[in-house]
C-alpha positions as CSV (number, residue, x, y, z in Angstrom):
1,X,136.3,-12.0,186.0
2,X,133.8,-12.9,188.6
3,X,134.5,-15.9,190.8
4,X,132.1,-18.2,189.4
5,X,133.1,-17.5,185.6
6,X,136.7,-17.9,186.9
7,X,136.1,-21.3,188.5
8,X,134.1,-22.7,185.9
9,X,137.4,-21.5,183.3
10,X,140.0,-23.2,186.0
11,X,137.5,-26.3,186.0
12,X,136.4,-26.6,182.5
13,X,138.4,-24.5,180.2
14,X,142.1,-24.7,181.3
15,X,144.2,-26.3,179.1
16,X,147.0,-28.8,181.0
17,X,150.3,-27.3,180.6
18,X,152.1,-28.0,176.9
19,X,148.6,-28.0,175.7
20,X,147.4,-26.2,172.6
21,X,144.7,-23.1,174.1
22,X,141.0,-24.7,172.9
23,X,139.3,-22.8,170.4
24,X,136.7,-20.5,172.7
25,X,133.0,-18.5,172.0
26,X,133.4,-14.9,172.8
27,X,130.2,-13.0,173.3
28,X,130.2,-9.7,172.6
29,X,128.4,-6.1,171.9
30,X,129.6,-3.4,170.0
31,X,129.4,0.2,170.5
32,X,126.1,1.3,168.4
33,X,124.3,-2.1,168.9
34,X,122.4,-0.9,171.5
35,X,118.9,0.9,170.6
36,X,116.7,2.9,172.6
37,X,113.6,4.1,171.0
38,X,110.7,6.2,173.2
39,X,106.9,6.2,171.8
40,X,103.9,8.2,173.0
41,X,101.3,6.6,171.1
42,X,98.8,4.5,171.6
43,X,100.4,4.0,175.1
44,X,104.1,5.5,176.8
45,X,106.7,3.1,176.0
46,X,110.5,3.0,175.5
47,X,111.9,-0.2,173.9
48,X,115.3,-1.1,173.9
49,X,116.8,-3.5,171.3
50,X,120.7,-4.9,171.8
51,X,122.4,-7.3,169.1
52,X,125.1,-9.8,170.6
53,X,127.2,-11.3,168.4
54,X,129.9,-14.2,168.7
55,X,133.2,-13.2,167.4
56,X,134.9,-16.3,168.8
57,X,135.5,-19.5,167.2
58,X,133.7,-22.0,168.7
59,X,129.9,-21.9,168.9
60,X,128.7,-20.5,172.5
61,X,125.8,-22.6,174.3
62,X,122.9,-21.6,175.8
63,X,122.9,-18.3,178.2
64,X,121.1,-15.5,178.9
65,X,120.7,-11.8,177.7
66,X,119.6,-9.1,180.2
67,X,118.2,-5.7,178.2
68,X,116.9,-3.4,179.4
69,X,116.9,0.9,180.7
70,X,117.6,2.8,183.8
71,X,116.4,6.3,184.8
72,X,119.1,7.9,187.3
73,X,117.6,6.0,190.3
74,X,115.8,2.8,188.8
75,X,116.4,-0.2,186.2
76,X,114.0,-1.9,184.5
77,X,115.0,-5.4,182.4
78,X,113.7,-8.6,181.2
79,X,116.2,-11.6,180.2
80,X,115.9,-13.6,177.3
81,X,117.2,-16.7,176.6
82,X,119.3,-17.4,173.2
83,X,119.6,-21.4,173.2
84,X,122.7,-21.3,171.0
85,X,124.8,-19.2,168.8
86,X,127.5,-20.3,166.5
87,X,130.4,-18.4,166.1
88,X,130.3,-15.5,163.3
89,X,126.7,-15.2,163.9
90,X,124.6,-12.4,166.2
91,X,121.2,-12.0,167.5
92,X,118.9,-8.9,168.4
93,X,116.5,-8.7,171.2
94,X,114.0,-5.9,172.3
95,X,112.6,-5.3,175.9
96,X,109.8,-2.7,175.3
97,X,109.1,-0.9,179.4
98,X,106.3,1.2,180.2
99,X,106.5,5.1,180.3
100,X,109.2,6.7,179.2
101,X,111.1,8.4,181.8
102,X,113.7,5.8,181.2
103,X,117.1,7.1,179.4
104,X,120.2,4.9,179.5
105,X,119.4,1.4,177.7
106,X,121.8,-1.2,178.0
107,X,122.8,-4.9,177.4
108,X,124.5,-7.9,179.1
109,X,125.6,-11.3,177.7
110,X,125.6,-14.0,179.9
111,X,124.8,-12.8,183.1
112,X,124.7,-16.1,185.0
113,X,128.1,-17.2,183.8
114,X,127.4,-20.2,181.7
115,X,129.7,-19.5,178.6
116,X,133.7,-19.8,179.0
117,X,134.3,-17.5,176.9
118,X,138.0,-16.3,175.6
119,X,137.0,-12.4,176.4
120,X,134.8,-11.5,179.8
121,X,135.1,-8.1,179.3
122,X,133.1,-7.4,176.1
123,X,129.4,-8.6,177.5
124,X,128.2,-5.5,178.7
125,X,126.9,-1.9,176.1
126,X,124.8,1.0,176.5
127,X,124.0,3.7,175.1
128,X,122.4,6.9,176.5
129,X,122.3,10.8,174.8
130,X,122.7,13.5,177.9
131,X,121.6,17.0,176.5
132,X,122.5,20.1,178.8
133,X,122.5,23.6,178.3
134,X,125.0,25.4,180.0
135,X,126.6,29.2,180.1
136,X,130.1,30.1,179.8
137,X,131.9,29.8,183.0
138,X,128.6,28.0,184.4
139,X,128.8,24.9,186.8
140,X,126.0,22.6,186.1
141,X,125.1,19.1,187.7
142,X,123.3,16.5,186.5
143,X,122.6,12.8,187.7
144,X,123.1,9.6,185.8
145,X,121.8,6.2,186.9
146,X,124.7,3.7,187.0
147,X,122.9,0.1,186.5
148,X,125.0,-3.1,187.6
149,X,124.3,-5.8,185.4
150,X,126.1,-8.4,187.3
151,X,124.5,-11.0,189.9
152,X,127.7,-9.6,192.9
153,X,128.5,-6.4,194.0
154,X,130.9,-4.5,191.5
155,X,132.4,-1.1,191.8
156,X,132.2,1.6,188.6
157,X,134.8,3.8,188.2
158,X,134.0,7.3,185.7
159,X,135.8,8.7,183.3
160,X,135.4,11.7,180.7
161,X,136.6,12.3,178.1
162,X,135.9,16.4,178.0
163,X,137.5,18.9,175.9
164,X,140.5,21.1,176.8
165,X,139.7,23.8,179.5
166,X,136.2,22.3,180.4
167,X,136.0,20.5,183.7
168,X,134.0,17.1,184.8
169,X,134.0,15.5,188.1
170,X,131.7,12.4,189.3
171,X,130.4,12.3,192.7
172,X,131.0,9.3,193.8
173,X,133.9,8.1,191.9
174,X,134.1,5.5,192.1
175,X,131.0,4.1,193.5
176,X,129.8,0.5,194.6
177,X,126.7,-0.8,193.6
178,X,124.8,-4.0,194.7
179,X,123.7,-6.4,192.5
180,X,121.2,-5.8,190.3
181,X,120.4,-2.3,191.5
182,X,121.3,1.1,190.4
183,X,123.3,4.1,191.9
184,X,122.8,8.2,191.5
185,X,125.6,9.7,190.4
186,X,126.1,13.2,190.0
187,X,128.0,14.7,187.0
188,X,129.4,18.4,187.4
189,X,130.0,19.9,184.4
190,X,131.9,23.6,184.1
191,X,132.4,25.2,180.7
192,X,135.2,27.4,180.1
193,X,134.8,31.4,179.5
194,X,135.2,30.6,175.8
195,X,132.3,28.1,175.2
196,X,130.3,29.9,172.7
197,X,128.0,27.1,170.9
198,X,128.4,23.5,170.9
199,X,130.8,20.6,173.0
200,X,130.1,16.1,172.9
201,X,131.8,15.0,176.0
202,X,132.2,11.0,175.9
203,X,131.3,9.9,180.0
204,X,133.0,6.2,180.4
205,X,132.2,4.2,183.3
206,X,134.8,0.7,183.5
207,X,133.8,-1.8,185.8
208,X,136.9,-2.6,187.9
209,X,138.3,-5.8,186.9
210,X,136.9,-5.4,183.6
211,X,133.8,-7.6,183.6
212,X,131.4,-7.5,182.0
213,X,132.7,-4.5,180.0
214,X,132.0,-0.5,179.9
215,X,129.2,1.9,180.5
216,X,128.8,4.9,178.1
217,X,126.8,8.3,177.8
218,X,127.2,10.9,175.3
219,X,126.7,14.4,176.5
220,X,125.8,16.9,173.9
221,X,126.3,20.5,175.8
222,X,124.6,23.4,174.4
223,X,125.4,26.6,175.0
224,X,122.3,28.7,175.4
225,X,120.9,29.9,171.8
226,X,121.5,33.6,171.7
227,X,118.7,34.1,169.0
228,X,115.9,31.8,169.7
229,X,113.9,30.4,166.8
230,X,110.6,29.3,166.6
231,X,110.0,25.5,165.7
232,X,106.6,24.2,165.7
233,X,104.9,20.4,164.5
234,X,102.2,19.3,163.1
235,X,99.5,18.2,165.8
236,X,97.1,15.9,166.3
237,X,94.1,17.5,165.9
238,X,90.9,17.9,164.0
239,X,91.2,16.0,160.8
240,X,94.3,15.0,161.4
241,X,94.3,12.4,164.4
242,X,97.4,10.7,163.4
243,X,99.1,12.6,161.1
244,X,101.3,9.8,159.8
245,X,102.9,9.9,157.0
246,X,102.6,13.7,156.6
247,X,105.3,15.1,158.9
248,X,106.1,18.8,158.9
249,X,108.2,21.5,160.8
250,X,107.7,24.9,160.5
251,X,111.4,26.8,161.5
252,X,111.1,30.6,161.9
253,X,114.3,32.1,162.6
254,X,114.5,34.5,165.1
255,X,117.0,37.0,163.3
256,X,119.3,36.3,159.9
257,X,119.0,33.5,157.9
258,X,119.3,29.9,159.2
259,X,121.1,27.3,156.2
260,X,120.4,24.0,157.6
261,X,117.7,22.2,159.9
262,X,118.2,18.7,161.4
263,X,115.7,16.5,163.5
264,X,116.6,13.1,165.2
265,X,114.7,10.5,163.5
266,X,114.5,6.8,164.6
267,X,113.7,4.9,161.1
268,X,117.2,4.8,159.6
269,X,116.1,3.7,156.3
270,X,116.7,6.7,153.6
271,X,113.8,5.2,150.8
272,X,111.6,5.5,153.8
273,X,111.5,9.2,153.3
274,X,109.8,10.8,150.1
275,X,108.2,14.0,148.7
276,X,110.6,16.0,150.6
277,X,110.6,19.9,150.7
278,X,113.4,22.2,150.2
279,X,113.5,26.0,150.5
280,X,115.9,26.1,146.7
281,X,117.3,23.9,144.4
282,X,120.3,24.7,146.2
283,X,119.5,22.6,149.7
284,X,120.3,19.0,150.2
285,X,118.3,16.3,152.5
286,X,119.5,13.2,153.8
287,X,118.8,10.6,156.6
288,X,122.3,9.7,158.1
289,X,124.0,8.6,161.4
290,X,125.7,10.6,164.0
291,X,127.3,8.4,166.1
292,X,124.9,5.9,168.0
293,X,121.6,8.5,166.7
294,X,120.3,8.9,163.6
295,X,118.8,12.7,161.6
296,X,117.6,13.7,158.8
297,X,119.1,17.0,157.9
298,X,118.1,19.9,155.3
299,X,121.3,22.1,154.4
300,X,122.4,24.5,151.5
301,X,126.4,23.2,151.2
302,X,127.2,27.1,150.1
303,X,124.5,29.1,152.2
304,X,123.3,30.4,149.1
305,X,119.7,30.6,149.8
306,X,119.6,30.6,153.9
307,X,116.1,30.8,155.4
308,X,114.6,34.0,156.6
309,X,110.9,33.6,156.6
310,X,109.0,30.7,158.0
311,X,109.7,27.9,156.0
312,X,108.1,24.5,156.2
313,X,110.0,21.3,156.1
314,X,108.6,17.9,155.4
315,X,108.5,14.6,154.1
316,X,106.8,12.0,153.9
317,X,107.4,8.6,156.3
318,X,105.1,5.4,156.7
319,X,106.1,4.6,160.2
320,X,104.4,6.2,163.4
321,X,105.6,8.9,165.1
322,X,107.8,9.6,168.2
323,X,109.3,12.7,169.9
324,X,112.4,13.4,169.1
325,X,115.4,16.3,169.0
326,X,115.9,19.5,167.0
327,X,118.6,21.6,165.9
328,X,118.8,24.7,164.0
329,X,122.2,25.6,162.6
330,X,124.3,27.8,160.0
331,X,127.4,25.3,159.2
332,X,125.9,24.2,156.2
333,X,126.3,21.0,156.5
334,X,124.5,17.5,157.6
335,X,125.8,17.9,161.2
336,X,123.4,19.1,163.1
337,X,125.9,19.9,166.1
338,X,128.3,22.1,163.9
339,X,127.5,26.1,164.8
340,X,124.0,25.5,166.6
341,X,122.3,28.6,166.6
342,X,119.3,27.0,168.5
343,X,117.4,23.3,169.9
344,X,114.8,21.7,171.7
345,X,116.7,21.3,174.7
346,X,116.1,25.5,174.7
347,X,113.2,25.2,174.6
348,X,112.0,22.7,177.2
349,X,109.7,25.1,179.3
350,X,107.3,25.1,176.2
351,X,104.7,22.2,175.1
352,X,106.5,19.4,173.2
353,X,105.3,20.5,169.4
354,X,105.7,23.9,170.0
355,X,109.3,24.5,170.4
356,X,109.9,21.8,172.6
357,X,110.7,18.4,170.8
358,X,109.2,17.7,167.4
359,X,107.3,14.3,166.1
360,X,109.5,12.4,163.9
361,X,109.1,8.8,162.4
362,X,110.0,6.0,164.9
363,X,111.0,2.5,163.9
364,X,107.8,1.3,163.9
365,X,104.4,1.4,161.5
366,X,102.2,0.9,164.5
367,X,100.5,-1.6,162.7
368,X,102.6,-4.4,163.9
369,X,100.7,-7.6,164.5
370,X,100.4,-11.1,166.1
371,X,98.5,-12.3,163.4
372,X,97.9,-16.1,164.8
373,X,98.9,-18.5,167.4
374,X,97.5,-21.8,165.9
375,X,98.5,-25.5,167.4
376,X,97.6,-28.7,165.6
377,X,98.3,-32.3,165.6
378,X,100.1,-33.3,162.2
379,X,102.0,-36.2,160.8
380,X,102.0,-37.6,164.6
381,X,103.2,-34.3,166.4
382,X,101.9,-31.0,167.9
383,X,103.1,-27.6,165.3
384,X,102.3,-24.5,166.3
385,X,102.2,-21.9,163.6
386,X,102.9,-18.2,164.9
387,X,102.0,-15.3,162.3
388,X,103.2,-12.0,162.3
389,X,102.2,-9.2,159.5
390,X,102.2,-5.5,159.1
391,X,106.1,-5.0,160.1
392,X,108.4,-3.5,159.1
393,X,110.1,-5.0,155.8
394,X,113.5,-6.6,157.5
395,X,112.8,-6.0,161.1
396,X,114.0,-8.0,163.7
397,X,111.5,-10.2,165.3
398,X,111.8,-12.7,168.3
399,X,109.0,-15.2,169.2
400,X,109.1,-16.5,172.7
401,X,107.0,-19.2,174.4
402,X,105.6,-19.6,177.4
403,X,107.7,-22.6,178.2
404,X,110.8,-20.9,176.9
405,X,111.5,-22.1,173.7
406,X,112.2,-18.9,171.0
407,X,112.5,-18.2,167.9
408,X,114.0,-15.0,165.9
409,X,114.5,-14.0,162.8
410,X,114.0,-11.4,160.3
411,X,110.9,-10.3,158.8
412,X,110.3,-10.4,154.7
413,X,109.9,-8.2,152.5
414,X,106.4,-7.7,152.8
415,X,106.8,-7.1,156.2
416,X,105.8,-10.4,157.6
417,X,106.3,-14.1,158.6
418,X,105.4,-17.2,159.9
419,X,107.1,-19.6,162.3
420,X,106.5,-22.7,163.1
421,X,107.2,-24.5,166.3
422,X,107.1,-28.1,166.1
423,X,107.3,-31.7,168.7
424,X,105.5,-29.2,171.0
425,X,103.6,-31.6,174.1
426,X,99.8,-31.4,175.1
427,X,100.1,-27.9,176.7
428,X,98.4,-24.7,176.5
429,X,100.2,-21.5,176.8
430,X,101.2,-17.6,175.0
431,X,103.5,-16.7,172.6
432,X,105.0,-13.4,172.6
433,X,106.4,-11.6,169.6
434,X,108.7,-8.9,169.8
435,X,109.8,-6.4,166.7
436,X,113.0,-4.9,166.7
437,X,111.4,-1.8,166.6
438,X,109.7,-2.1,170.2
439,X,106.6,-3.2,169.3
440,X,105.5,-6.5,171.6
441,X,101.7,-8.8,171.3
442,X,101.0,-11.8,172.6
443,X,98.2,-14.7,172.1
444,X,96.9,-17.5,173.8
445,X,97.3,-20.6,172.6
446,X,96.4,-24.8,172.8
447,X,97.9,-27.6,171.1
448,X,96.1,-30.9,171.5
């Protein structure tokens, strides 16, 4: 516990002795509440949406949330400030950053210290997908950026989690980093003789003292395809600018037959996807979770009628398009990490749509919209009516004024809303809207 969170418990929150413990808030984020979503078009931008929930039992009062992404050298954040939230209840917020060089995104609750809450050590989440390809017996290093969330200097200490015979070591470990700033780490990975296709190696980094809570990769390790296939996209070109909803991959195996295909998707809603193609009767598709990601995955269950020839697989999806992972693989099943025969990470020296990542849907339409910011003088008070259409059909959504004052919600089923802001002064000012999905507008406004 920091020294200003443990003062403020001594001062405020410490019961006299015989007393019965007061009932407490307790702030927390989960494992898989954290989102981070990258999108090319129109502009480079990664957004990155964390949920906080109270699982205490007393309501927690105002604080803020810091969300945000780091590459291995650099954060970038914005906080956002939730007025209230009652026990039982959670709230999502997105921070959408320019470019997307940006891979670990992350979340801290109350990161100047102004809940008591019952646990310290369950503010802080991230979540961040390291892919590698690596040879038997091969040492490889990468770096990681280690972001500390907290307004003092903390120290990080790694863990991993690896599987038997493969060896991990952090450099430093463990390492100090100032506030607000980020350190390189480097990770040094060496398989054993036996690695033949496929390892996930949990990375845990624990804050020493506990607060605010842990920092988490996933490394997915590949060992290098020893058949490569041939994955290509559609593009965007002649008539065809945009290509949504018409998404397709065409997988040519490099040599016997291939029973399932998977890509990383970002829309996680399976009635999203329709007039899907299957290579027999036989094959299966379905959109489903894999830990913190999401895939949709072809497979024959039996490998009854595995793919030899170019074979195109698509569906149809509303929302716009993002890069995302691939994996070929003959385990037939839905797991796309079970016998890999080949993936994009293979295939990063070629052009992303030819071999080297593939579009898939993102979590947005890319028709998102701040519809109006109107202010006007009713009943004896300023109300300022925010619109926002073309969403997603239950999205999150958070409005946020200029002065401060936000709003969030979810949107309805026809994809939009409207909020209204009332007792609002003589001011003029912006309101911002943010969807879950990453999406961000904002508009001017005046109330009288």
């Amino acid at each position: 516990m920091s020294l200003v969170k443990l003062l403020v418990f001594l001062i405020a929150a410490g019961p006299a002795l015989g007393e019965t413990p007061r009932s407490a808030p307790n702030l927390t984020i989960k494992d898989g509440d954290v989102t981070i979503i990258q999108m090319t078009e129109p502009a480079a931008k990664t957004s990155v949406s964390v949920k906080v929930s109270n699982i205490g039992d007393a309501a927690a009062g105002a604080f803020k949330l810091r969300v945000g992404a780091s590459t291995s050298n650099n954060s970038g954040w914005a906080d956002h400030l939730i007025p209230a939230l009652n026990a039982n209840s959670s709230v999502t917020y997105t921070t959408v950053l320019d470019g997307t060089q940006w891979k670990c995104g992350f979340g801290s609750a109350d990161v100047n210290a102004q809940v008591v809450e019952s646990n310290e050590n369950d503010n802080y989440n991230s979540s961040n997908d390291l892919w590698i390809i690596i040879s038997p017996s091969q040492r490889l290093d990468e770096f990681v950026g280690a972001f500390n969330p907290n307004e003092y200097t903390a120290t990080l200490a790694f863990t991993a989690e690896n599987p038997p015979e493969w060896e991990v070591q952090f450099d430093p470990n463990p390492v100090v980093i100032q506030p607000l700033s980020t350190a390189e780490v480097k990770v040094s990975f060496t398989a054993p003789a036996s690695f033949e296709s496929y390892a996930e190696m949990p990375l845990i980094g624990e804050f020493m003292g506990g607060e605010p809570g842990l920092m988490k990769w996933t490394v997915h390790a590949f060992a290098p395809p020893q058949v490569a296939d041939v994955v290509v996209c559609e593009r965007n070109v002649g008539n065809n600018p945009r290509h949504e909803p018409y998404y397709w991959y065409d997988v040519t195996p490099g040599a016997f037959g291939r029973c399932d295909f998977h890509v990383q998707v970002f829309d996680p809603n399976p009635a999203n996807y329709t007039q899907v193609s299957l290579p027999a009767a036989t094959w299966q598709f379905a959109v489903h979770p894999m830990g913190n990601t999401w895939w949709a995955s072809w497979w024959d269950p039996e490998c009854q009628n595995a793919v030899f020839q170019t074979f195109r697989f698509k569906f149809t999806n509303e929302h716009k398009r993002t890069w995302g992972q691939w994996t070929t693989t003959i385990g037939a099943s839905s797991n796309p990490f079970i016998q890999p025969v080949d993936a994009a990470l293979a295939h990063d020296g070629e052009l992303d749509g030819y071999g080297y990542r593939v579009h898939v849907p993102g979590a947005c339409t890319g028709f998102e919209k701040l519809a109006a910011a109107e202010c006007e003088f009713r009943h004896g008070t300023n109300r300022l009516k925010v619109k926002l259409v073309k969403g997603v059909p239950g999205d999150a959504y958070t409005i946020v004024l200029s002065d401060g004052t936000t709003r969030n919600g979810l949107l309805n089923t026809r994809g939009k809303v409207v909020v209204k802001f009332t007792g609002l002064p003589s001011m003029s000012g912006t309101a911002t809207a943010m969807w879950g999905c990453g999406m961000s507008a904002t508009q001017a406004f005046t109330c009288p």
